[in-house]
C-alpha positions as CSV (number, residue, x, y, z in Angstrom):
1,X,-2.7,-33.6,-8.1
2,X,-6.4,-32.1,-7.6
3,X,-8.4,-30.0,-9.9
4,X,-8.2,-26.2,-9.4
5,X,-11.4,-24.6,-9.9
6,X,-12.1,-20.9,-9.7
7,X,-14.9,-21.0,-7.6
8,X,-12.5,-23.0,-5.4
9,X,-9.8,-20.1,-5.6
10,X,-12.4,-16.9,-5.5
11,X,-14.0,-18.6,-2.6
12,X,-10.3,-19.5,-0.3
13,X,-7.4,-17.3,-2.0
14,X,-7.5,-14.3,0.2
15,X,-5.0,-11.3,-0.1
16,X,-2.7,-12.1,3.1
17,X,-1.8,-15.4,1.0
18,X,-0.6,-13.0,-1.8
19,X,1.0,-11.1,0.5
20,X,2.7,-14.2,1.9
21,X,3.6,-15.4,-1.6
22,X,5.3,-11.9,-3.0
23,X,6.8,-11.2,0.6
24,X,8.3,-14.7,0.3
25,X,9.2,-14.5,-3.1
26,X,11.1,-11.5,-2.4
27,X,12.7,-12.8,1.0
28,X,13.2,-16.4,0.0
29,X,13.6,-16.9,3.3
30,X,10.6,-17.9,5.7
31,X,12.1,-16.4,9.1
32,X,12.5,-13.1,7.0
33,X,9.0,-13.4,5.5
34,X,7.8,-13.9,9.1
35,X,8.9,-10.9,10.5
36,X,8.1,-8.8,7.6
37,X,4.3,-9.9,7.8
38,X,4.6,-9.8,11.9
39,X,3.6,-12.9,12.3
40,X,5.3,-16.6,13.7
41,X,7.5,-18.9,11.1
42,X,4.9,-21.6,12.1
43,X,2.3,-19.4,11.5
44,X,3.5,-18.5,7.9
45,X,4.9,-22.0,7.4
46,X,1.1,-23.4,8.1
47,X,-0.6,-20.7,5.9
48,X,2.2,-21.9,2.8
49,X,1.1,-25.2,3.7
50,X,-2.5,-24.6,3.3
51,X,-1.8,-22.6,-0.3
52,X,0.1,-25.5,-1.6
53,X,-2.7,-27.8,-0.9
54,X,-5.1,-26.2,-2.7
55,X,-3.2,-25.4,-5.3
56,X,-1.9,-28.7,-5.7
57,X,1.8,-28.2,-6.4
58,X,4.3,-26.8,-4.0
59,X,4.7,-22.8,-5.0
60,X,8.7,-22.5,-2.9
61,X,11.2,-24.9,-3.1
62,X,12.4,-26.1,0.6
63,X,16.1,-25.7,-0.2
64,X,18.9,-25.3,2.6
65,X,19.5,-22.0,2.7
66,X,16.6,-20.3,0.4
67,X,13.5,-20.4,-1.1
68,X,13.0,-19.8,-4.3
69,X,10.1,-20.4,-6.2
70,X,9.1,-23.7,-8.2
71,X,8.5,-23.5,-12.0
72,X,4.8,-23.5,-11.6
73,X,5.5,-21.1,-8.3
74,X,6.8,-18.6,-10.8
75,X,3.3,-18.1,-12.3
76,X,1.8,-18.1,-8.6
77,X,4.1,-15.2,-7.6
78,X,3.4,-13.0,-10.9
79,X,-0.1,-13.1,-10.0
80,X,0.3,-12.1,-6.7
81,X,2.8,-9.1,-7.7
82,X,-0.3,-7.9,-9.8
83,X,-3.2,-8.4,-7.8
84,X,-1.3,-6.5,-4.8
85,X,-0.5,-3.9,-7.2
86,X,-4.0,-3.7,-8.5
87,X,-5.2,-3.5,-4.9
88,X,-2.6,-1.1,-4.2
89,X,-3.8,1.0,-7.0
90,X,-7.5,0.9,-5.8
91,X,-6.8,1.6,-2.1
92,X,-4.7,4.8,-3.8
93,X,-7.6,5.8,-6.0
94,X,-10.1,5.2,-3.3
95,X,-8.3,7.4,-0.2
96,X,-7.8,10.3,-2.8
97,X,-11.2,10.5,-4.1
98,X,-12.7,10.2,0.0
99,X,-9.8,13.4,0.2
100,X,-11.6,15.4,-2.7
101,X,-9.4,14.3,-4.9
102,X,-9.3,12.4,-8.4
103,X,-7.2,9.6,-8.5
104,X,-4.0,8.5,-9.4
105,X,-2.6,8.1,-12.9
106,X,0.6,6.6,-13.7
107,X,2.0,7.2,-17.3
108,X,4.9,5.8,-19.0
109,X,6.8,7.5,-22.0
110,X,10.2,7.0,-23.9
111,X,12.6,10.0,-24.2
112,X,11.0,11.7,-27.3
113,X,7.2,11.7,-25.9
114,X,8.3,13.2,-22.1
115,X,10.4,16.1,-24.6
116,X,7.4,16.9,-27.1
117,X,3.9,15.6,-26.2
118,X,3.6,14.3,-22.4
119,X,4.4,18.1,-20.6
120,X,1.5,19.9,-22.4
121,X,-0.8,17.2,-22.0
122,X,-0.4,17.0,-18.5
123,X,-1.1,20.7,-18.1
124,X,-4.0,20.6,-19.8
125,X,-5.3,17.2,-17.5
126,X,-3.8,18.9,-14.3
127,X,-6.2,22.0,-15.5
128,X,-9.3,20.2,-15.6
129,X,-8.3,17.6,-12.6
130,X,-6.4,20.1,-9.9
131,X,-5.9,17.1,-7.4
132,X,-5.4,14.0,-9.8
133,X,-1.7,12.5,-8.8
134,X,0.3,12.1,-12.3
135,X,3.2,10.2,-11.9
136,X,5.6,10.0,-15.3
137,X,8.0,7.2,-15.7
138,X,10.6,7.5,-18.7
139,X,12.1,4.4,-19.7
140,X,12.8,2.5,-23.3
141,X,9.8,1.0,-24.9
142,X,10.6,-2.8,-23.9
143,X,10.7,-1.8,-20.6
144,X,7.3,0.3,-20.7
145,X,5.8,-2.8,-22.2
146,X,7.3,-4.9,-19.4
147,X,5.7,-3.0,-16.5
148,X,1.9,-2.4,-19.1
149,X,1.9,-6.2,-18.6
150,X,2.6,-5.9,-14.9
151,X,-0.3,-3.5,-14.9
152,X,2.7,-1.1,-13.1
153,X,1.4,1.5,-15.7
154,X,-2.3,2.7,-16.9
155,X,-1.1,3.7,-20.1
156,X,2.6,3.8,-21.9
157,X,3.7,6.5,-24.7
158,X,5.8,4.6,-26.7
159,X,6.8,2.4,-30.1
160,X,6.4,-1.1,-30.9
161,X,9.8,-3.2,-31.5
162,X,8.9,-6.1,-33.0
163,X,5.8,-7.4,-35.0
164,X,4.7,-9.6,-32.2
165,X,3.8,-6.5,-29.6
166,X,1.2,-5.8,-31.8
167,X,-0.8,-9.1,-30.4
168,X,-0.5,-8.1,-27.5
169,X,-1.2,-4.1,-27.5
170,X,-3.5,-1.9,-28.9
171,X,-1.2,1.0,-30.6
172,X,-2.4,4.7,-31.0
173,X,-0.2,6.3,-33.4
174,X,1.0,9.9,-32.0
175,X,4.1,11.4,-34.0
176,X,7.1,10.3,-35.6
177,X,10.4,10.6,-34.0
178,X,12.9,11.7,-36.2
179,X,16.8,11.4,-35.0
180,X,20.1,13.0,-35.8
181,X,23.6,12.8,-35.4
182,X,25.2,15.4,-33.6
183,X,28.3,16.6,-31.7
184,X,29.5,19.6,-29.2
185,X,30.0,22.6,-31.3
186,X,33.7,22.0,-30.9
187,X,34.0,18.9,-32.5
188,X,36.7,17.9,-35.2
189,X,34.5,16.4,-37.4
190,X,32.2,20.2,-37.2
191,X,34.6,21.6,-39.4
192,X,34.0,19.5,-42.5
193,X,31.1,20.4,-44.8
194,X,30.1,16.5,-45.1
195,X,30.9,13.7,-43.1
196,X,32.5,10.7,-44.9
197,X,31.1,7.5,-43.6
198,X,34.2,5.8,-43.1
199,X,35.0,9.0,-40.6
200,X,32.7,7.8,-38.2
201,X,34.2,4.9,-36.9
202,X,37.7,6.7,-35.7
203,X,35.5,8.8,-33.1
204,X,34.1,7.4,-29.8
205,X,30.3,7.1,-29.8
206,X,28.0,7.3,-27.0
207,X,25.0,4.8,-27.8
208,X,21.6,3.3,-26.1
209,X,22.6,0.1,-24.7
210,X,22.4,-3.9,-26.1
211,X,19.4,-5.0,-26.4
212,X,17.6,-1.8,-26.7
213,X,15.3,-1.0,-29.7
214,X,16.8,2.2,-30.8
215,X,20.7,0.0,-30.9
216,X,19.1,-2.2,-32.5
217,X,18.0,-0.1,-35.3
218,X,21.3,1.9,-35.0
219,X,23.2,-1.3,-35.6
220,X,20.5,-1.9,-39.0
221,X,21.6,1.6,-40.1
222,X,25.7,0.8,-39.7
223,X,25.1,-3.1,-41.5
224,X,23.0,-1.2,-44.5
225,X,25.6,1.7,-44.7
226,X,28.3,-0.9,-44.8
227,X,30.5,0.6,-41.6
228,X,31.2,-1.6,-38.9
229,X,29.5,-0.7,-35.4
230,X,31.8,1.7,-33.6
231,X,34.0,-0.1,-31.1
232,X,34.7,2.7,-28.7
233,X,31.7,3.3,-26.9
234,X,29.9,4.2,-24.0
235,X,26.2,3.1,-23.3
236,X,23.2,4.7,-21.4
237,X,19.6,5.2,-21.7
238,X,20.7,8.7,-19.1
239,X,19.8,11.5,-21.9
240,X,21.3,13.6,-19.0
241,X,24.6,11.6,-19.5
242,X,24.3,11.7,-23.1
243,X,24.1,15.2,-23.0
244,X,27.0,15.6,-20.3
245,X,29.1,13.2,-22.2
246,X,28.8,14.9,-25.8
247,X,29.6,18.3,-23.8
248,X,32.8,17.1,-22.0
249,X,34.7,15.5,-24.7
250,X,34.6,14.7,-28.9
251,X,32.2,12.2,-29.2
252,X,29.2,11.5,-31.5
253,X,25.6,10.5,-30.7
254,X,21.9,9.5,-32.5
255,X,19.8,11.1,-30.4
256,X,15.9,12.0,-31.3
257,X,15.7,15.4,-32.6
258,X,13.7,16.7,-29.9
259,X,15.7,16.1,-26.9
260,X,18.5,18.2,-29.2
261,X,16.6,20.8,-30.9
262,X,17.6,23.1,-27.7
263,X,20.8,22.4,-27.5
264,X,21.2,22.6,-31.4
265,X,19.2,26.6,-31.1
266,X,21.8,27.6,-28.1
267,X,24.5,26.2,-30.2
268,X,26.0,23.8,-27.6
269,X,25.8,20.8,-30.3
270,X,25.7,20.5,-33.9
271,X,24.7,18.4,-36.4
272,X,26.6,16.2,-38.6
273,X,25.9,15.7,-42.3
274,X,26.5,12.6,-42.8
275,X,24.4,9.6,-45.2
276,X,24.4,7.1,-42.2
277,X,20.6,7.8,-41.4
278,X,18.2,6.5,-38.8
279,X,14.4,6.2,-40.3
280,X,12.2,8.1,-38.3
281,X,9.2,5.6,-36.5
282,X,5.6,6.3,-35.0
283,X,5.5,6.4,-31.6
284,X,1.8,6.9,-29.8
285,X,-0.1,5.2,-26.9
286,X,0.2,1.5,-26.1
287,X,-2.5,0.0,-24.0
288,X,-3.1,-3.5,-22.9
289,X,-5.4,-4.9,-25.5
290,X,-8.7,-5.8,-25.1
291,X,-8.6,-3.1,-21.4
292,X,-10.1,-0.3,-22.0
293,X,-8.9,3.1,-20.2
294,X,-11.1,4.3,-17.9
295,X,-11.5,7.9,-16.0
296,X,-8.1,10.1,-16.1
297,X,-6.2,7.4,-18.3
298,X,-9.1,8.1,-21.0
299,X,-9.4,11.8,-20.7
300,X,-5.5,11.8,-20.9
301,X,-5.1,9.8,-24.1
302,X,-7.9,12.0,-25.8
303,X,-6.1,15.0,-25.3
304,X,-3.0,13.2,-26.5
305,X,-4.4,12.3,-29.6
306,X,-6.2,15.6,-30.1
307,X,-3.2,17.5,-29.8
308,X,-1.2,15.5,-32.4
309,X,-4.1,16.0,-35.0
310,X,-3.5,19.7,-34.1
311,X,0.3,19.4,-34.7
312,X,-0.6,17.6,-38.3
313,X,-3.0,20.4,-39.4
């Protein structure tokens, strides 16, 4: 196996050989990956020849029926996924900007930050930048973290979920999100002044799913109150099926206080008193570390952080 130097890759690696390597990765099929690239199997078949020779490793297994990549193939395609979506990105930026425009920015934010903090700062970006393109992704905060790393996103609001993220990500700190417990205003459990712990349980919950960071703090909050984790249960990151769900029938929910506060003033749900508590955690703007933001994603996380100073004062 021959050394791979960069000078080597820089001066031979071209983007059609990324293209070939995520179209084939996504195919696993070299007919498919021919046609989808309009060009010959021998063609494609040569050119994957030609990678794997400089490389020095074979990127695709040659299996009967599919392709799928090697383990050191794995690495090959994840760097082709991002440098297409980097290019991707630039060719975006690059067509808007000839247009008069100002780019593209692409923000990701959990639940809490797209109900409190993103809407005004995006006016307030959109006012300055008319013709920037915002697009907002809402997802859980693993999943925000997944797509920073796939350099998917220019900047994430959202909360660490374990110790080792900080390594990894430079953390802003933004607001708190507090959580309660509520249910529809025609619930049961509405009619009691406090609700006992041990109550809880004989109600059907509707929860974020396994594996998410805000279960796994519920489940924390059920071990240190000393209830079981309720059994009957339906899970979603959908806050429009939460919200649908707690509506159509008598079930309980956490949910952060800002996505209820308006259905809490219209009356729609209420809020349990109850000692089983969620602590309230930071949430703010997650970077990949050591990247600074540039143009729009800059000028947007300024006015992020200068609006939460406001909202402390």
């Amino acid at each position: 196996m021959s050394d791979i130097s960069f000078s080597t890759v820089c001066n031979w690696l071209k983007f059609k050989h990324l293209v070939l390597i995520e179209t084939l990765a996504r195919t696993r099929n070299m007919h498919t990956a021919a046609q989808h690239m309009n060009l010959s199997q021998p063609a494609v078949s040569k050119m994957l020849r030609e990678i794997e020779r400089l490389l020095g490793f074979d990127v695709f297994e040659r299996l009967p029926r599919n392709m799928p990549p090697t383990a050191l193939g794995e690495h090959v395609v994840r760097y082709a996924q991002i440098a297409l979506n980097d290019a991707s990105k630039f060719v975006d930026q690059i067509s808007s900007l000839r247009e008069g425009g100002h780019g593209f920015l692409k923000v990701g934010a959990i639940f809490a930050a797209t109900a409190v903090v993103l809407p005004e700062a995006i006016v307030q970006l959109k006012a300055r930048w008319p013709l920037l393109s915002i697009e907002v992704v809402e997802q859980t905060s693993d999943h925000l973290m997944e797509m920073l790393d796939d350099k998917k996103l220019d900047l994430a609001v959202a909360r660490y979920t374990n110790e080792n993220q900080q390594q990894v990500y430079d953390f802003q700190a933004l607001a708190p999100e507090p959580f309660c417990m509520v249910v529809n205003s025609r619930h049961p459990l509405t009619e009691l002044a406090q609700t006992p712990l041990q109550e809880l349980g004989n109600w059907p919950w509707i929860l974020y799913p396994l594996g998410t960071p805000i279960r796994a703090r519920m489940e924390l909050a059920f071990a240190k109150a000393g209830i079981p984790v309720p059994k009957n249960t339906i899970d979603t990151i959908s806050m429009q099926t939460f919200l649908q769900v707690l509506q159509a029938g008598p079930m309980i929910a956490m949910l952060p206080a800002s996505m209820a506060q308006p259905h809490l003033d219209t009356g729609l749900l209420r809020v349990l008193n109850t000692p089983l508590k969620l602590a309230p955690q930071d949430y703010g703007i997650l970077t990949r570390r050591g990247e600074p933001l540039l143009g729009a994603a800059s000028e947007f996380a300024e006015i992020l952080l200068a609006n939460a100073r406001l909202a402390r004062q």
